[in-house]
BALOBA-1460 file (C-alpha; in Angstrom, 3 decimals):
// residues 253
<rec num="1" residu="x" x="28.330" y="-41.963" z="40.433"/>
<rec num="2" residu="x" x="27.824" y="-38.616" z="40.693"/>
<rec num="3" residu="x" x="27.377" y="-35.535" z="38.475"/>
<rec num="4" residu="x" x="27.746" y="-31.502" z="39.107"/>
<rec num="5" residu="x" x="26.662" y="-29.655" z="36.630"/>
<rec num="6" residu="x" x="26.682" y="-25.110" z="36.606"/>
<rec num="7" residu="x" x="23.197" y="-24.023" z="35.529"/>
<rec num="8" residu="x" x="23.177" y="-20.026" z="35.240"/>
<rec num="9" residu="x" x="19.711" y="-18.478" z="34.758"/>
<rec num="10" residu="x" x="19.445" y="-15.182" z="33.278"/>
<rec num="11" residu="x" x="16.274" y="-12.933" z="34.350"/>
<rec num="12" residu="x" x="14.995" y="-9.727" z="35.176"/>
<rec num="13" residu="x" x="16.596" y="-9.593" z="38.260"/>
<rec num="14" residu="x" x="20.022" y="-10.920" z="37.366"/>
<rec num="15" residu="x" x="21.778" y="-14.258" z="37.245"/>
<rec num="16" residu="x" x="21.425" y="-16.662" z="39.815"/>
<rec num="17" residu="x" x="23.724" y="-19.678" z="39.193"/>
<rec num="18" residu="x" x="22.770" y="-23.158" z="40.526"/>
<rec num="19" residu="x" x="25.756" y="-25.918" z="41.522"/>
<rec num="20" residu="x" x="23.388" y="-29.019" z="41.014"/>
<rec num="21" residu="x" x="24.650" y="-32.906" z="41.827"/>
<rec num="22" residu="x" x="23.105" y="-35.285" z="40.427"/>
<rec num="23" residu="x" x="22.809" y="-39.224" z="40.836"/>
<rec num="24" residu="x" x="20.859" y="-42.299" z="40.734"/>
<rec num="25" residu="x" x="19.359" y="-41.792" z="43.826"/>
<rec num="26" residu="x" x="20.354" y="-37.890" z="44.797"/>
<rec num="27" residu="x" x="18.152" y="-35.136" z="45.314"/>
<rec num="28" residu="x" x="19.059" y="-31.656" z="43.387"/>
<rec num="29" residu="x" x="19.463" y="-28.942" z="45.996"/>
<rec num="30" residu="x" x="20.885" y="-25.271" z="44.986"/>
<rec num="31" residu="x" x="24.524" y="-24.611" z="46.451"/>
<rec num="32" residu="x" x="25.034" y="-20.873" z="46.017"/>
<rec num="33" residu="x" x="22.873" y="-18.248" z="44.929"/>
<rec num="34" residu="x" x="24.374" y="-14.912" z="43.181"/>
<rec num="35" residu="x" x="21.671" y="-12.006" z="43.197"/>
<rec num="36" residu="x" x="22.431" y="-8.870" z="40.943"/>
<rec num="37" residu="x" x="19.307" y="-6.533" z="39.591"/>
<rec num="38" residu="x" x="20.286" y="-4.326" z="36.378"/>
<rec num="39" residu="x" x="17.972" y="-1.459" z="35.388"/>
<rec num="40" residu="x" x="17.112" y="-0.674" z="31.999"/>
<rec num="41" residu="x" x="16.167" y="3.335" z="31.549"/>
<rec num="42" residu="x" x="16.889" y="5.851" z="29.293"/>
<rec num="43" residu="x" x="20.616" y="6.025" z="30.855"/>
<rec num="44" residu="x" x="21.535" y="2.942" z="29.252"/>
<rec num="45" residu="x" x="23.406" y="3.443" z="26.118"/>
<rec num="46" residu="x" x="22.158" y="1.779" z="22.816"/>
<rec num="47" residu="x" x="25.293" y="-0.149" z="21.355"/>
<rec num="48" residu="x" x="26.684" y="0.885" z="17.763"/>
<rec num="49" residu="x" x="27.075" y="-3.070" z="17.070"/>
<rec num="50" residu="x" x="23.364" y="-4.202" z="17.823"/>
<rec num="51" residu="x" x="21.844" y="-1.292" z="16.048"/>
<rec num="52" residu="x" x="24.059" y="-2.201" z="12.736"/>
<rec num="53" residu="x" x="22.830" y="-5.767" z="12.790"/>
<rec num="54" residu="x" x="19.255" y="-5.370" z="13.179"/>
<rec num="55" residu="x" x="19.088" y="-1.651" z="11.615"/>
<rec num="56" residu="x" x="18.974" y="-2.872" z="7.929"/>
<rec num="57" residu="x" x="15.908" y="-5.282" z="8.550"/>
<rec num="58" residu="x" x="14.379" y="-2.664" z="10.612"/>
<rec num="59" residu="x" x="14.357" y="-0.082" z="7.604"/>
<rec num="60" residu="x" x="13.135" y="-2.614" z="5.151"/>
<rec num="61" residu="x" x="10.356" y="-3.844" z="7.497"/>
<rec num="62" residu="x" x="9.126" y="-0.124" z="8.003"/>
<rec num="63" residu="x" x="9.459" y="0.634" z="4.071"/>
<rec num="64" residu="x" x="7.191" y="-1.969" z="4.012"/>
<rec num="65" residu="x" x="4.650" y="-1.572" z="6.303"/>
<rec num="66" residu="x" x="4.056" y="2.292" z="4.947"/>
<rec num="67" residu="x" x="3.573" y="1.141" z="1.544"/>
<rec num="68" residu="x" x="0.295" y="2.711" z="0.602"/>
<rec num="69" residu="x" x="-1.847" y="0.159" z="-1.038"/>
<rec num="70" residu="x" x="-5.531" y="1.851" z="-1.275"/>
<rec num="71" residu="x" x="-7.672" y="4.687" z="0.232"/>
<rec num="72" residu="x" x="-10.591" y="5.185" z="2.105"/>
<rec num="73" residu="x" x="-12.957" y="7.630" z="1.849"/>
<rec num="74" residu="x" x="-14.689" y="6.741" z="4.856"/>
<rec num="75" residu="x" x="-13.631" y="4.736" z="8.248"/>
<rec num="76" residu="x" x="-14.776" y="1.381" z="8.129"/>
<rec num="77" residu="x" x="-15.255" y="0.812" z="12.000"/>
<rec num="78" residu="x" x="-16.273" y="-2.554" z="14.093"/>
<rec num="79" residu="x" x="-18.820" y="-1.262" z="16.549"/>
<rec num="80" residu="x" x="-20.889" y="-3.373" z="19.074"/>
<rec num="81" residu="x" x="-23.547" y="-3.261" z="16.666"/>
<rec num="82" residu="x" x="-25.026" y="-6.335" z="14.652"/>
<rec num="83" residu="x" x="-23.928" y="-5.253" z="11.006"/>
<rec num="84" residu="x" x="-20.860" y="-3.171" z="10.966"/>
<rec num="85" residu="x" x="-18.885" y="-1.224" z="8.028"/>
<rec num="86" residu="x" x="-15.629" y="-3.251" z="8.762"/>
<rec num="87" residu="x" x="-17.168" y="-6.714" z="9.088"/>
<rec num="88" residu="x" x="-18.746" y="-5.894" z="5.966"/>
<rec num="89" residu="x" x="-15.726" y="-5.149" z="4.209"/>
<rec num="90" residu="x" x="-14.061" y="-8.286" z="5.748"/>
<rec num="91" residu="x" x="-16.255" y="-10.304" z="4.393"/>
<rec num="92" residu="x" x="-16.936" y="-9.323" z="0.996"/>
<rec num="93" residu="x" x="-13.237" y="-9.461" z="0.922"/>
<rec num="94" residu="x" x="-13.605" y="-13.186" z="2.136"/>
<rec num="95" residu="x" x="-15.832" y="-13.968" z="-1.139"/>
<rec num="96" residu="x" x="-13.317" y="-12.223" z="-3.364"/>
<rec num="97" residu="x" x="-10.863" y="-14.501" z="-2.050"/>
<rec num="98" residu="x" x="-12.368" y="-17.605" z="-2.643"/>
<rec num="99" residu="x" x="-12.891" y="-16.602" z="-6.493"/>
<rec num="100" residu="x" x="-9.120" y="-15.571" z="-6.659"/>
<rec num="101" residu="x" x="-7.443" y="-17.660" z="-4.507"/>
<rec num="102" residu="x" x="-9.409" y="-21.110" z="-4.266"/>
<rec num="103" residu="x" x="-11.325" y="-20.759" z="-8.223"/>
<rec num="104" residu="x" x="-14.044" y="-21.994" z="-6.044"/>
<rec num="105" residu="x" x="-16.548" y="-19.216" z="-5.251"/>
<rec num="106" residu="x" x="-18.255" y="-19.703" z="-1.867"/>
<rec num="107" residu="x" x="-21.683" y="-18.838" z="-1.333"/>
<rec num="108" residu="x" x="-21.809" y="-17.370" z="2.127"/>
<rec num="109" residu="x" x="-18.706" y="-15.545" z="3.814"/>
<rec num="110" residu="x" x="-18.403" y="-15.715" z="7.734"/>
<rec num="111" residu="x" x="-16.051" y="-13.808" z="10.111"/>
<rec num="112" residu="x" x="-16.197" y="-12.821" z="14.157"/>
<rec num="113" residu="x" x="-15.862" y="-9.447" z="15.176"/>
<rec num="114" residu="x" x="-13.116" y="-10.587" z="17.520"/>
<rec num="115" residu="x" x="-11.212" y="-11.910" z="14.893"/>
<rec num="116" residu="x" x="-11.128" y="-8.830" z="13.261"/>
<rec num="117" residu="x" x="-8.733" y="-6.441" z="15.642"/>
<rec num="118" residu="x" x="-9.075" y="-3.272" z="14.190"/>
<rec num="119" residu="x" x="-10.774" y="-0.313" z="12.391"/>
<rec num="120" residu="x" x="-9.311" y="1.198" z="9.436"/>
<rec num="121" residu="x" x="-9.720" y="4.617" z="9.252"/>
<rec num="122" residu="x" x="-10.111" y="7.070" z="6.487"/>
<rec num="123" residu="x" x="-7.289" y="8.353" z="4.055"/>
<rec num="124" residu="x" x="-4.515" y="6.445" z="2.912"/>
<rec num="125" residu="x" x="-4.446" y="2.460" z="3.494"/>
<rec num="126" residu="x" x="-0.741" y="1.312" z="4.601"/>
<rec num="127" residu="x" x="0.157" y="-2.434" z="5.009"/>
<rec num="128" residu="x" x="1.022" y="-1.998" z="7.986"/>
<rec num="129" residu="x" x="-2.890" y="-1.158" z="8.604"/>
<rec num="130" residu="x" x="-3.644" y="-4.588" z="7.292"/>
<rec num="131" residu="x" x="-1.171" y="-5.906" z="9.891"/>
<rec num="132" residu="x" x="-3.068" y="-4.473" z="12.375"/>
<rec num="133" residu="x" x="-6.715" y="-5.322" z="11.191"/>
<rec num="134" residu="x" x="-5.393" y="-9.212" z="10.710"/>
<rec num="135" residu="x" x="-2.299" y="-9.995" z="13.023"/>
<rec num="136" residu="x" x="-3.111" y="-13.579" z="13.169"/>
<rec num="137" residu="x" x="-1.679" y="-16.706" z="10.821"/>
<rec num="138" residu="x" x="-4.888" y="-17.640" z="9.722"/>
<rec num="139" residu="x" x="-5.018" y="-18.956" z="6.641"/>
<rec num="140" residu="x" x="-8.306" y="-19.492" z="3.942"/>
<rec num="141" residu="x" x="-10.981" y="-22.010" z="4.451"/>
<rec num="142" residu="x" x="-13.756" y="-23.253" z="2.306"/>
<rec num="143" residu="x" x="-16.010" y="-25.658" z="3.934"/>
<rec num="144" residu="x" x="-19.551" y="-26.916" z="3.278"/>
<rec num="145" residu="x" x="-22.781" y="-27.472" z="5.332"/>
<rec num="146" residu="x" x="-26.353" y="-28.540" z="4.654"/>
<rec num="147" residu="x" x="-28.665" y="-25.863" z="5.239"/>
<rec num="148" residu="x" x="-29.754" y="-27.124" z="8.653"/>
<rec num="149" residu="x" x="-26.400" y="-26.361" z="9.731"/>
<rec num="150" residu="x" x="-26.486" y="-22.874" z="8.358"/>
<rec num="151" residu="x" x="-30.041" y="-22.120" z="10.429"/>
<rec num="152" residu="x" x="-27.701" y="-23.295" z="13.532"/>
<rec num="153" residu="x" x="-24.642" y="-20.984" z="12.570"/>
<rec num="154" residu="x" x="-27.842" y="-18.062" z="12.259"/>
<rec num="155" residu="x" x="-29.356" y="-18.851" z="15.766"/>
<rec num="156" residu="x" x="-24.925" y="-18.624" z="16.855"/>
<rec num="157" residu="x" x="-25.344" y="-15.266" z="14.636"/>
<rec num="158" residu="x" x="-28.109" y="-13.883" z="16.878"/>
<rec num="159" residu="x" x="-27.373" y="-15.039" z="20.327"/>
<rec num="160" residu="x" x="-23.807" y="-13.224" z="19.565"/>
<rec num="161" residu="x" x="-25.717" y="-10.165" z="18.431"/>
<rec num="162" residu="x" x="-24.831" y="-10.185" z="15.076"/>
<rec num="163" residu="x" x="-21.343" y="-11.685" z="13.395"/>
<rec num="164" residu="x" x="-19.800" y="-10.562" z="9.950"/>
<rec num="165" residu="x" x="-21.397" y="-12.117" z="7.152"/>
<rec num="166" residu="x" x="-21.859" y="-11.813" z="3.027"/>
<rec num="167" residu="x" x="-24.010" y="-13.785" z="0.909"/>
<rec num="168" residu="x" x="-26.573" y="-13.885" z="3.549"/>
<rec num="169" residu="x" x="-29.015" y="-12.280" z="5.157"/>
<rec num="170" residu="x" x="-31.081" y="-12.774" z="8.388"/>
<rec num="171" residu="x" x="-33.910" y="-11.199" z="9.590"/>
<rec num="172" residu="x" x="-34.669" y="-11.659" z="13.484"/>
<rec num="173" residu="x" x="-37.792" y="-10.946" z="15.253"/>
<rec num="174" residu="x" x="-37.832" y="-11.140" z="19.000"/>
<rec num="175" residu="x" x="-34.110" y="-12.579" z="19.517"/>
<rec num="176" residu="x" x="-35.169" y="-15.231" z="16.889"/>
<rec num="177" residu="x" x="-34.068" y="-15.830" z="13.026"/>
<rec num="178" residu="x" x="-37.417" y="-15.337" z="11.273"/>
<rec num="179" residu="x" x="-36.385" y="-15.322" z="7.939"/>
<rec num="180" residu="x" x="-32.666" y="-16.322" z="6.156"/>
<rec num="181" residu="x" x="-31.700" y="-16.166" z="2.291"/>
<rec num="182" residu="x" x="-28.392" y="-17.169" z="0.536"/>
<rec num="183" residu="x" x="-27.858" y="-14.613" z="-2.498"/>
<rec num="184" residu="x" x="-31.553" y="-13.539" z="-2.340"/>
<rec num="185" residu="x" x="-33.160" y="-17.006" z="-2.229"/>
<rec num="186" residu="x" x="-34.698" y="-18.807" z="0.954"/>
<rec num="187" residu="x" x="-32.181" y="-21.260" z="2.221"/>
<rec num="188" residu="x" x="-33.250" y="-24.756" z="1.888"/>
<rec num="189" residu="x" x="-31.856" y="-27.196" z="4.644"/>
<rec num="190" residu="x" x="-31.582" y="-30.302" z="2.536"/>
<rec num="191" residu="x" x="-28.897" y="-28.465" z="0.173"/>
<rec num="192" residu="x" x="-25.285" y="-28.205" z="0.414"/>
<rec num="193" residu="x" x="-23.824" y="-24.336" z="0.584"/>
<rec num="194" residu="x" x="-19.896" y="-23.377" z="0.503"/>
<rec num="195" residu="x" x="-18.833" y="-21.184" z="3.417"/>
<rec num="196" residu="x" x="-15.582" y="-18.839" z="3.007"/>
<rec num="197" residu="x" x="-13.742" y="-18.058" z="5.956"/>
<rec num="198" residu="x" x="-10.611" y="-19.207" z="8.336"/>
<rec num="199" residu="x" x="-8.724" y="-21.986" z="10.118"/>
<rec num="200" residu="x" x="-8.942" y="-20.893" z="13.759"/>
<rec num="201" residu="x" x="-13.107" y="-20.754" z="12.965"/>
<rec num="202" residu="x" x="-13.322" y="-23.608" z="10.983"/>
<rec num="203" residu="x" x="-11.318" y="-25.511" z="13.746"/>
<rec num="204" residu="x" x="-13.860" y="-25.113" z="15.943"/>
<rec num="205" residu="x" x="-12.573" y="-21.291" z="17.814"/>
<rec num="206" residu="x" x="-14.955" y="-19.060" z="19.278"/>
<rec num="207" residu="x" x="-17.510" y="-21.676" z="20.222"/>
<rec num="208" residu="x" x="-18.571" y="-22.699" z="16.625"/>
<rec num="209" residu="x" x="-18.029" y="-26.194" z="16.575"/>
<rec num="210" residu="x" x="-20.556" y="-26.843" z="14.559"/>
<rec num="211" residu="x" x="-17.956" y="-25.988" z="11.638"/>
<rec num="212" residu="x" x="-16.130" y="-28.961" z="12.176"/>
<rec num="213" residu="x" x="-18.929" y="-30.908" z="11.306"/>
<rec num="214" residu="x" x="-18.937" y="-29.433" z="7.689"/>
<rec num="215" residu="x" x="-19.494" y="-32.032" z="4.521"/>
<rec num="216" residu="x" x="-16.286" y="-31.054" z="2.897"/>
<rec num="217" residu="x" x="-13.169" y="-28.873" z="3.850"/>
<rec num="218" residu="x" x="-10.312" y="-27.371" z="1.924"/>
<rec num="219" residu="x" x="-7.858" y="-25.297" z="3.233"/>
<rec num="220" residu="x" x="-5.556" y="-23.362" z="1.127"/>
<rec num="221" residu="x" x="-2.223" y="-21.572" z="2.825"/>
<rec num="222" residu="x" x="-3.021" y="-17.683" z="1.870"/>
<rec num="223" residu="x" x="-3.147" y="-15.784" z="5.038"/>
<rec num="224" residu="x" x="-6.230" y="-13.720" z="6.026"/>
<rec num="225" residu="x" x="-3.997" y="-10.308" z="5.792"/>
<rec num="226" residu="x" x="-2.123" y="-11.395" z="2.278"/>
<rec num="227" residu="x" x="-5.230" y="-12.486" z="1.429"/>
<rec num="228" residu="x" x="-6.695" y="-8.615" z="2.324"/>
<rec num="229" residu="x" x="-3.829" y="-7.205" z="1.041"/>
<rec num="230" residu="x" x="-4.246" y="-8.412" z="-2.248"/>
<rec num="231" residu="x" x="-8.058" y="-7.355" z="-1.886"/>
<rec num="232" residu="x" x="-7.137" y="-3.756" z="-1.388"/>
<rec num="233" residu="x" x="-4.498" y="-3.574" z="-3.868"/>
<rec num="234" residu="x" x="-6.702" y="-4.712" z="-6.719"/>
<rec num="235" residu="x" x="-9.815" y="-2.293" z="-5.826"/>
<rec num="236" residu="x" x="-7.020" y="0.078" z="-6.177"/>
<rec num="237" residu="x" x="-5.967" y="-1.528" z="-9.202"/>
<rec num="238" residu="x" x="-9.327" y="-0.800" z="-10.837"/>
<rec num="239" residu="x" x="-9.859" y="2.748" z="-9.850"/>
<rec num="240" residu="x" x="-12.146" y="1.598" z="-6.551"/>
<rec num="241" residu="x" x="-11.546" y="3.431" z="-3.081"/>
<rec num="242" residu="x" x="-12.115" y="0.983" z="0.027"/>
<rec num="243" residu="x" x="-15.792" y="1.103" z="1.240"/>
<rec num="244" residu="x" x="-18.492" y="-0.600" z="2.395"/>
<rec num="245" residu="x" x="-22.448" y="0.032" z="3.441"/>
<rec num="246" residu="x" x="-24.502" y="-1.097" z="5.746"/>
<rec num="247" residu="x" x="-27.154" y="-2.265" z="3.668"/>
<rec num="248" residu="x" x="-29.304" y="-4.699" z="6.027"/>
<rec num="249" residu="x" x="-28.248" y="-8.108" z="5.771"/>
<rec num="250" residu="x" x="-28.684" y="-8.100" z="9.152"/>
<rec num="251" residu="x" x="-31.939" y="-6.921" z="10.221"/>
<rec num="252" residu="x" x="-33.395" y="-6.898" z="13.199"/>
<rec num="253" residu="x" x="-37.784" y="-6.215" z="13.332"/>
């Protein structure tokens, strides 16, 4: 018993349509081939209907994404640098969120700087901006690890020449962590310390498995850019432009 089934495929080089026959024992071989290549340029008309369909959604998206939500003084940039003014930002925005979002304050805050895609520059904060600085789905995550484990995410720290981070600071001496402290006291390996920061690290992206291997793990469905979004509109709430200093947490002797 045999089938024949019309299979068009549509490309960018026009339709080619495939008579197919198919059986129990039959090989699928293409029967006729129709070849037609279509350019799109600015001579091609934009059609009335399309445009009213999506047009409405398109105006609401960009009334959106221009929605001023804070101001910088300042540009808070991402340079190949150990401690930057953006990753700072990021992350003290990281420990606000697990106060607001999760009631469950973390101790240390931790980010990569190629998780965070872009500067944001001085003047007016849109967001659309925040779009751009967080594109991703990643959502919050609060894990925990012994302080052993947070010497090992330090040595990561340095041999990646220096990773967003609040809460903590490292001092390195000849490629080496001489010297770490969580909220001003020396770490102790033997106690438990709560880590803010996101799915895609926490699952084990960018090399840091060693986060999967955390005590405890909670994950809680704000996304990194609501989650930012909200950071920026309550600084703005209270009166507070968008800044950030480098102020050594990362220091390098």
């Amino acid at each position: 018993m045999n089938i024949s089934k019309q299979i068009a495929f549509i490309g960018s080089f026009g339709v080619i349509s495939l008579l197919m026959v198919t059986g129990c024992s039959k090989q699928l071989h293409p029967t006729r081939k129709d070849f037609q290549q279509y350019h799109i340029n600015k001579d091609v008309q934009a059609d009335p209907t399309v445009i009213s369909i999506y047009e409405p959604f398109k105006q609401k998206m960009e009334t959106e994404m221009n929605r001023v939500i804070g101001h910088a003084d300042k540009a808070l940039t991402k340079e190949k640098t150990p401690e930057t003014l953006m990753g700072n930002f990021f992350c003290e925005a990281l420990l606000w969120m697990s106060d607001h979002y999760a009631h469950n304050p973390a101790d240390i805050a931790f980010a990569t700087k190629g998780g965070i895609r872009n500067d944001l520059k001085a003047g007016n904060i849109t967001v659309g901006h925040i779009f751009e600085v967080m594109p991703f789905e990643n959502t919050l995550t609060i894990i925990e690890l012994k302080g052993s484990q947070i010497r090992q995410l330090a040595d990561y720290i340095v041999t990646t020449h220096g990773q967003p981070i609040a809460g903590m600071t490292l001092t390195i001496t000849g490629n080496k962590v001489q010297d770490i402290k969580v909220k001003g006291q020396t770490i102790d390996d033997n106690k438990a310390y709560k880590l803010v920061t996101y799915d895609y690290l926490a699952n084990g992206g960018d090399n840091l498995a060693l986060l999967t291997q955390s005590i405890t793990r909670t994950n809680y469905p704000q996304r990194m850019r609501e989650g930012l979004i909200a950071y920026v509109s309550e600084l703005t709430k209270a009166g507070k432009q968008v800044n950030a200093e480098l102020d050594g947490r990362i220091k390098i002797n």
